[in-house]
C-alpha positions in Angstrom: 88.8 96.8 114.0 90.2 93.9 112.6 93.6 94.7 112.5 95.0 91.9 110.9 96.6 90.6 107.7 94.5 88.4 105.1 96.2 86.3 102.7 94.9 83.7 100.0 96.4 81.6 97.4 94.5 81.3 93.9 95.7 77.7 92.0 96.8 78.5 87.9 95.6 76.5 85.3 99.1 75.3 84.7 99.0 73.2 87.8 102.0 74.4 89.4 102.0 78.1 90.7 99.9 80.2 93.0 98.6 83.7 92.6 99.5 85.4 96.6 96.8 87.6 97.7 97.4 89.9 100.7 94.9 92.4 102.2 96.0 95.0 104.8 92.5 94.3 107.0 92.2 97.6 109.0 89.4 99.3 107.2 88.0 101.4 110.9 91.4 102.8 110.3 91.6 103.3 106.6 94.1 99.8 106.7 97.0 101.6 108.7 99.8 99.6 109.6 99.5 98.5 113.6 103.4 97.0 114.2 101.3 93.3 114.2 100.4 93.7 110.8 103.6 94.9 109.7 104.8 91.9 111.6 102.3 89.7 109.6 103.0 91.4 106.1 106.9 90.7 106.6 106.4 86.9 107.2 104.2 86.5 104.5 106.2 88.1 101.8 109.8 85.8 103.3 107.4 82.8 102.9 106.6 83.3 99.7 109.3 84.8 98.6 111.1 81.3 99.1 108.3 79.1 97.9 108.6 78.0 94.3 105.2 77.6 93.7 104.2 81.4 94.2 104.3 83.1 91.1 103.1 86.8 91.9 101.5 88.5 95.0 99.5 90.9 94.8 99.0 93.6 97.8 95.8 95.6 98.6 93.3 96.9 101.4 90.6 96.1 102.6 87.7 97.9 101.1 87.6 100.6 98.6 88.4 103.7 100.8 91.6 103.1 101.1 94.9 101.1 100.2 96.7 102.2 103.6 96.1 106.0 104.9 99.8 105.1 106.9 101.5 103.8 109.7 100.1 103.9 113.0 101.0 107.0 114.3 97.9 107.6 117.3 99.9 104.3 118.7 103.5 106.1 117.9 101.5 109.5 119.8 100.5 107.5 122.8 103.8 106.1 123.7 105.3 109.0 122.8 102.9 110.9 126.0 103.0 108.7 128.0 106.5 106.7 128.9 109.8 107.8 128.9 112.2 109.4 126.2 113.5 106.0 126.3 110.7 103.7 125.9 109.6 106.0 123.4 112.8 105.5 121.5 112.6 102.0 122.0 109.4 101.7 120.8 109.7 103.9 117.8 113.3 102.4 116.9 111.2 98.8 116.6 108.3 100.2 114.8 110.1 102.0 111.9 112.7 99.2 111.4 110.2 96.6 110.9 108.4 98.8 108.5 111.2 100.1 106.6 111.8 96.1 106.3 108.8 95.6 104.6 109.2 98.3 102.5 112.5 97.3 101.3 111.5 93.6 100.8 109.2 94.8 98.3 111.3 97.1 96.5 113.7 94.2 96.2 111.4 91.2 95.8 112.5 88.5 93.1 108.9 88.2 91.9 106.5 90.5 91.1 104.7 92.2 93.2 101.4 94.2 91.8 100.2 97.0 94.4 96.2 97.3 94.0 95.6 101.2 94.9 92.5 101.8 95.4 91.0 104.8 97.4 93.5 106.4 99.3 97.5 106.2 99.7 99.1 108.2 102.4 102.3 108.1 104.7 103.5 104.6 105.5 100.9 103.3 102.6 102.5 104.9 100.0 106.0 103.2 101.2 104.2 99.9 100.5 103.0 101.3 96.8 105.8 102.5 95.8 108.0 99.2 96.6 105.4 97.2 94.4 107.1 96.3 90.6 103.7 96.8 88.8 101.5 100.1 90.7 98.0 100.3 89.7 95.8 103.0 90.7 91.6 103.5 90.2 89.9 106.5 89.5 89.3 107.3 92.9 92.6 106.4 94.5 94.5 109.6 95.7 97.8 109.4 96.8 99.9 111.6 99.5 102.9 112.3 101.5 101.6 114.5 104.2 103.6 114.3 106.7 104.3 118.4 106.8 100.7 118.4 108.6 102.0 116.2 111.3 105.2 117.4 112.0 107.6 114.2 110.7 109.2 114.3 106.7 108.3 112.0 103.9 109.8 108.9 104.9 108.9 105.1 104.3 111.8 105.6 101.3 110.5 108.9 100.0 114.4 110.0 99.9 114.5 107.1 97.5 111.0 107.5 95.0 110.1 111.5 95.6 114.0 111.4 94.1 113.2 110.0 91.0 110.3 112.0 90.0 111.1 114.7 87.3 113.3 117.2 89.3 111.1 119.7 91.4 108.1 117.3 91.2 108.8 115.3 94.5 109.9 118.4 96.3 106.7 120.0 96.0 104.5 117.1 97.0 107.2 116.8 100.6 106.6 120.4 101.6 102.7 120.5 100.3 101.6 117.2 101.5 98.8 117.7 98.7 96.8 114.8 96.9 97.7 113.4 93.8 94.3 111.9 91.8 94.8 108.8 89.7 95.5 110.3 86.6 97.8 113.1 87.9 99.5 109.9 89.3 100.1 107.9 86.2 101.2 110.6 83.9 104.2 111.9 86.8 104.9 107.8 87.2 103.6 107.4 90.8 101.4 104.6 89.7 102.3 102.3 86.4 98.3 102.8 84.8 95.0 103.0 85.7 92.1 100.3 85.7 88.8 100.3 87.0 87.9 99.1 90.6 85.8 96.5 89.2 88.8 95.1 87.1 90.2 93.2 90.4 88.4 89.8 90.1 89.2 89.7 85.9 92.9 91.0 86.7 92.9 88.0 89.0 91.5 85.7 87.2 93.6 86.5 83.9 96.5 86.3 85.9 95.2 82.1 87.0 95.4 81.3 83.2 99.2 82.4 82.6 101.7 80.2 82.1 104.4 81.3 84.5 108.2 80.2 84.3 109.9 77.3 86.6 111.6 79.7 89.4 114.9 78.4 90.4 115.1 79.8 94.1 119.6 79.4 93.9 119.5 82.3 91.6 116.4 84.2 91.6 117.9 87.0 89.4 117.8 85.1 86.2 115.6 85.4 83.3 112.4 84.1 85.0 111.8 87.3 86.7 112.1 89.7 83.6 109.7 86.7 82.2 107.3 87.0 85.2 107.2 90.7 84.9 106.5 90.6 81.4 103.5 88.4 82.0 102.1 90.7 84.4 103.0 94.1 82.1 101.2 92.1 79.3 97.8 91.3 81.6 97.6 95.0 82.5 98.0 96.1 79.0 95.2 93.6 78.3 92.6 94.6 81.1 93.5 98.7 80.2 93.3 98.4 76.8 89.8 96.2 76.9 88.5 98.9 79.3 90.1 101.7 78.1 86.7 103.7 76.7 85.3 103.3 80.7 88.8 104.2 82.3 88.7 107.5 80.0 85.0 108.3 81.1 85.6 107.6 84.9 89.4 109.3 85.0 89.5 112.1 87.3 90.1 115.6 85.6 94.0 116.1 85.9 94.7 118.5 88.7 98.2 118.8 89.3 100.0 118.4 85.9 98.3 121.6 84.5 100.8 123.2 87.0 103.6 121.2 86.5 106.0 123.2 84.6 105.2 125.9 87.0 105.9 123.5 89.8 109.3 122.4 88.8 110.2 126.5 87.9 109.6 126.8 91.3 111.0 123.7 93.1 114.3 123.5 91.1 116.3 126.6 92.6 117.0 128.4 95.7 117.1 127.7 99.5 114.1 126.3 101.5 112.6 129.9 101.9 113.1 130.6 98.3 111.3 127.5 97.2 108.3 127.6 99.4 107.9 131.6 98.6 107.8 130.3 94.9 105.2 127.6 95.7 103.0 130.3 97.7 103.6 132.5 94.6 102.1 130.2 91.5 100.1 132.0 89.3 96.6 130.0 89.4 95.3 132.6 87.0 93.8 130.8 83.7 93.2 127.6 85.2 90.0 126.6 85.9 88.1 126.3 89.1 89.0 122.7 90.3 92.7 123.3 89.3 92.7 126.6 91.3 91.1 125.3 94.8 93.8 122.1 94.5 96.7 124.6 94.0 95.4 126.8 96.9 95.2 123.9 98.9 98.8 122.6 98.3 99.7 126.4 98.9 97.9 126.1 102.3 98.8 123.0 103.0 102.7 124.5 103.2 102.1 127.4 104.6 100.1 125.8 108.1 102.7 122.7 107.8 105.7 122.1 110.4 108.3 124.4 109.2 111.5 121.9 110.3 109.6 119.0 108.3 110.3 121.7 105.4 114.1 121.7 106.1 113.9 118.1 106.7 112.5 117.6 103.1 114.5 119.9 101.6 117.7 118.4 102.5 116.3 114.8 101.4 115.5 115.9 98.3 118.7 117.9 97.5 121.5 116.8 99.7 120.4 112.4 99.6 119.2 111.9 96.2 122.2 110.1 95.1 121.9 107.3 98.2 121.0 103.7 97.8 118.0 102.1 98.5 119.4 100.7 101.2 121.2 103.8 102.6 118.0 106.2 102.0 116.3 103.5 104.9 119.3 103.6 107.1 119.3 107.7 107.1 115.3 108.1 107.1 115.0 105.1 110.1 117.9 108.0 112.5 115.8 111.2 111.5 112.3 109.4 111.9 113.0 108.2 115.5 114.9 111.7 116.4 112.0 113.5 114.9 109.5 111.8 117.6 111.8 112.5 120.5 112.0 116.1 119.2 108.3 116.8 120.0 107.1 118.2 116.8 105.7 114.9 115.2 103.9 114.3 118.8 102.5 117.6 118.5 101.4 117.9 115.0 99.9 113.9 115.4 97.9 115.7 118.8 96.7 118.5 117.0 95.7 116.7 113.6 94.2 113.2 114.9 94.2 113.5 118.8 92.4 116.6 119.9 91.4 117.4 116.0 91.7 121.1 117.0 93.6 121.8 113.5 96.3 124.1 115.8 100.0 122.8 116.2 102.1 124.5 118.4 105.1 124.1 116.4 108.8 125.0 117.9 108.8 127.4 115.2 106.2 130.1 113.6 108.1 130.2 110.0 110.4 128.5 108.2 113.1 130.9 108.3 112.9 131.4 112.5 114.4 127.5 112.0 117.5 126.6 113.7 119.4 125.0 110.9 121.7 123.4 114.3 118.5 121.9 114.9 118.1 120.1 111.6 121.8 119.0 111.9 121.5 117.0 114.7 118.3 115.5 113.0 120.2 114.0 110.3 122.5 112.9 112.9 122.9 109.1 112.8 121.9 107.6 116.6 124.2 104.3 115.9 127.5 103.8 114.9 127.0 101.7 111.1 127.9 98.3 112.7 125.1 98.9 115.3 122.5 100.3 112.8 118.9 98.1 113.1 119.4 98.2 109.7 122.9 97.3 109.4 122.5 94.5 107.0 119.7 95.7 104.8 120.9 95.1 101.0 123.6 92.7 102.4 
């Protein structure tokens, strides 16, 4: 396991800007974040954020398995075992700050920022996608939030980007945890377009022959970066349109947006219970095979999930969708460290990647047993705001 962080710089032909390349080097893991790459990643993206001669970066994994499958939860699962409540809030508290950093460094960065999505894109990867300016997926990338199999809630900003799906849409995927394929992805905007895998060197390389605009660091909102951006919009559009009879043959047959009116019937109205009874209830007759066993196993998915990470979603999605960036990483970075002292995320990471038996023992059998008191104090803030660890994110 490497475990590290890779970066490059690629010289343009104008003689005076860089393309950044970083790879998340993890690959025995499927690239999951370890708190020293995280580390790494956040250094990286302040250095060149601040150096005039970076134009772009663009972010990827090592491999073509995966982008990032998520953070490093076996590490989150051992500490969480093994020391005390207050270690393990220590060590939690440290972990999800710095990563909700990074995440929120890209969302914000002054330059762009293309996320290369190949393979898969789970948990704490998807936190990293999302964040990036320009998202491009392959056909076989496949992204998720699944954290109702582990017992934790779609964080990493998912209060912020499952919000600004169409309404219903980023509800569903909390409480199913399901996989999105690349071309389910594009057409519900979790991913900007689609190119082929072997499009990376070319995208590169086109990139290298752009003629990129002076950046004046003193005010780095100014018309350079709506320049930048269009330089990079304009390359995509190039690569997709040159390839677009391959990308059409190699697209994976759209699973989820034959359901999608159904899906947001269902996810629009009604309490919790009501919502996930309508999920468990979609009609899967007329569809054809492949669409059927993916809806069956979003509706399985739910139903074997962590009931409080249902409430937990819920609430994010209909009670926090009108936060800021900045405020839906304060609130997520409180409920992700109470929801590892709480047991539940220990016990669904021990069942699912630990002991592999497939059998949580969650602190509840159904979703209406919850204690709603329970979810309260989840969403309970554990610092007072001038003592937040992220205090002065957006400031």
């Amino acid at each position: 396991m490497s475990d590290n962080v890779k970066f490059e710089q690629r010289m343009c032909a104008d003689g005076n800007h860089q393309i950044a390349i970083v790879t998340l080097d993890n690959p025995s893991s499927l690239n999951a974040l370890t708190f020293d790459m995280l580390s790494q990643l956040h250094d990286l993206l302040l250095l060149w954020r601040d150096d005039p001669s970076i134009a772009c970066v663009l972010l990827e994994g090592e491999g073509s398995k995966a982008f990032c499958a998520g953070g490093d939860v076996r590490a989150m699962h051992d500490v969480m075992s093994n020391e005390t409540k207050a270690l393990a809030q220590e060590f939690c508290t440290s972990y999800f700050t710095l990563e909700y950093q990074c995440d929120f460094l890209i969302h914000t960065y002054p330059k762009p920022v293309i996320g290369w999505g190949e393979g898969i894109v789970m948990g704490g990867g998807m936190g990293l996608f999302m964040g990036a300016s320009h998202k491009v997926v392959t056909p076989n990338s496949r992204l998720a939030m699944p954290e109702v199999t582990i017992g934790l809630y779609p964080d990493v900003g998912g209060t912020w980007f499952l919000n600004r799906l169409d309404e219903g849409g980023g509800l569903f995927l909390g409480l199913t945890g399901v996989m999105v394929n690349a071309s389910d992805a594009v057409d519900i905007r979790l991913a900007d377009c689609m190119l082929l895998a072997e499009s990376r060197t070319r995208l590169i390389e086109t990139l290298q022959i752009q003629y990129w605009p002076k950046q004046h660091l003193s005010d780095v909102v100014d018309e350079t970066l709506e320049e930048s951006h269009n330089i990079v919009c304009d390359v995509l559009s190039l690569l997709s349109e040159h390839a677009a009879a391959d990308i059409e043959e190699q697209s994976p047959a759209k699973q989820l947006m034959p359901f999608y009116a159904k899906i947001k019937a269902a996810c629009q109205v009604g309490d919790v219970t009501d919502i996930c009874e309508k999920i468990s209830q979609i009609d899967i007759e007329g569809h054809t095979e492949q669409e059927a066993k993916w809806m069956a196993r979003a509706q399985q998915s739910l139903r074997s999930g962590s009931p409080i990470t249902a409430h937990l979603c819920y609430r994010q999605i209909m009670q926090y969708h009108a936060l800021s960036l900045a405020d839906c990483f304060r609130l997520e970075l409180g409920l992700s460290v109470s929801c590892a002292l709480l047991g539940e995320f220990q016990e669904g990471v021990r069942a699912r990647l630990i002991d592999k038996d497939g059998e949580p023992r969650w602190l509840y059998t159904t979703i209406e047993e919850v204690d709603t008191g329970v979810i309260d104090d989840l969403f309970m803030s554990l610092w007072e705001p001038e003592s937040h660890p992220l205090a002065l994110l957006g400031k």
